[in-house]
C-alpha positions as MATLAB code, in Angstrom:
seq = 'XXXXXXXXXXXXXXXXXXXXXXXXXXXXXXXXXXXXXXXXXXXXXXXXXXXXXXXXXXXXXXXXXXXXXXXXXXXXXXXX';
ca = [
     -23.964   54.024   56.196;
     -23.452   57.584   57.872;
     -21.206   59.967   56.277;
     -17.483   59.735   57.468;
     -17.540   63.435   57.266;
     -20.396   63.726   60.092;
     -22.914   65.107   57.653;
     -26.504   64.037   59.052;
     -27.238   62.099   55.598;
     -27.029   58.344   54.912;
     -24.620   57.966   52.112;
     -26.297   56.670   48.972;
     -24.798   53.837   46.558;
     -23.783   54.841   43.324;
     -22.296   53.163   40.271;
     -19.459   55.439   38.960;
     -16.890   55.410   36.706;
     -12.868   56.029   37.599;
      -9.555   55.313   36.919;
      -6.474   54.034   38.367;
      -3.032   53.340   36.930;
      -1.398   49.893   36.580;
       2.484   50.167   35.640;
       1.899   54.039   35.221;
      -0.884   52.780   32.496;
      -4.665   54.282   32.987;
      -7.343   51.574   33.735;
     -10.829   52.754   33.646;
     -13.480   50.670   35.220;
     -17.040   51.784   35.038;
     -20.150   50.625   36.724;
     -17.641   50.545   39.838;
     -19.913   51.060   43.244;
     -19.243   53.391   45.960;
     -20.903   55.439   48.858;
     -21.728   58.873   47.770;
     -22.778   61.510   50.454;
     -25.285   63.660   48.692;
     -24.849   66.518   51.021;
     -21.097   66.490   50.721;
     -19.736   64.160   48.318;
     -17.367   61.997   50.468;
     -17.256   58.877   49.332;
     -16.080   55.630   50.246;
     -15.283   52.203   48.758;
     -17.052   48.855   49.844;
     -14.784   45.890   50.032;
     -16.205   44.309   47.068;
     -15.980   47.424   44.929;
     -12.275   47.165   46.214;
     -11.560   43.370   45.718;
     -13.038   43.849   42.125;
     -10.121   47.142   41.369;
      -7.737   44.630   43.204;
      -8.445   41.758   40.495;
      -7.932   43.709   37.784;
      -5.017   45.949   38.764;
      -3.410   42.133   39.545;
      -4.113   41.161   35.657;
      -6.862   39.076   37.317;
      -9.357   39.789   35.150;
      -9.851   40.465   30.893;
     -10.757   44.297   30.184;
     -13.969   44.589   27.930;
     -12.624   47.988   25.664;
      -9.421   50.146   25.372;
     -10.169   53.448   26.455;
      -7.757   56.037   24.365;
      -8.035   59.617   25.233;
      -6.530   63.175   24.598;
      -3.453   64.202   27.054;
      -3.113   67.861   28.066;
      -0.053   68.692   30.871;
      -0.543   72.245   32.294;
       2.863   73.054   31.611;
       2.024   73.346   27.914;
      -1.296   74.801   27.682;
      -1.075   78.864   26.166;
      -3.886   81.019   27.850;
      -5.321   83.783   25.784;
];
């Protein structure tokens, strides 16, 4: 697959990790597989990557962890 962005690269297939919200709640799912251009870093979805984020944003499918993390809003952080 050629890079949407019109770099001269094939884009490469990578397993990432990201996250998405479902009812303003973060989801992570890891191992998730997308394009990656190496040259630029566009990157784009395949379906199946995007059925599988479709599943479980839908409650389709059981989560294997709970992933709990630190919040930090600008708004509050003091520079020094």
């Amino acid at each position: 697959m050629q890079c949407p962005s019109g770099c001269p690269c094939s884009m490469e297939e990578r397993k990432v990790e990201r996250m998405f919200h479902r009812n303003s709640e973060p989801v992570v799912i890891s191992d998730l597989v997308m394009y990656v251009c190496p040259e630029c870093g566009q990157e784009s979805m395949p379906l199946s990557s995007a059925r599988i984020v479709e599943n479980i944003l839908n409650g389709k499918a059981k989560p294997s962890g709970k992933f709990v993390a630190e919040l930090y809003e600008v708004s509050s952080v003091i520079l020094n």
